[in-house]
C-alpha angles and dihedrals in degrees: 000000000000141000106249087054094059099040080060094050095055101042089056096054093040104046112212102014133142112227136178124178134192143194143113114196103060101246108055125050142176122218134183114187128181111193129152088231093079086057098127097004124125117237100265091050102058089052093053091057090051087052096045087064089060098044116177084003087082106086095009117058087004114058096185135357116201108198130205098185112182137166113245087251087056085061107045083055085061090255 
C-alpha cells in the first residue's frame, strides 16, 4: 500500500477534502484531513468517516491509520 493510494481513497469518499498521508513503510501510515463534512461531529465520528473511505483495506493492507480529522476553521486556527 502507498500513500498516494490512500490520499485518493480518501479524497473519493470525502469530497472536497484536503487531504495529506504519510508513511513509509507501507503499513503504517499518518493522515490529516480538513473537510466540511466534519463541521458539528465528535471526534470518533469524524475518523470513522475517513475509514469508511478505505473499507477491508483497515486492518489488511493498512495496518494502522492514524487520523488527524479537522474543519476547515480547526485548521485555519494551526490545529
Amino acid at each position: 500500500m502507498d500513500t498516494s493510494t490512500i490520499q485518493h481513497l480518501i479524497a473519493q469518499g470525502l469530497p472536497g477534502a484536503q487531504v495529506e498521508v504519510l508513511g513509509d513503510d507501507g503499513v503504517h501510515f499518518q493522515a490529516r484531513v480538513v473537510s466540511e463534512q466534519f463541521v458539528g461531529k465528535l471526534p470518533l465520528a469524524r475518523h470513522r468517516m475517513v475509514y469508511a473511505t478505505l473499507g477491508e483495506l483497515m486492518g489488511g493492507a493498512i495496518h494502522a491509520l492514524s487520523v488527524r480529522a479537522l474543519t476547515p476553521e480547526e485548521a485555519g486556527r494551526g490545529n
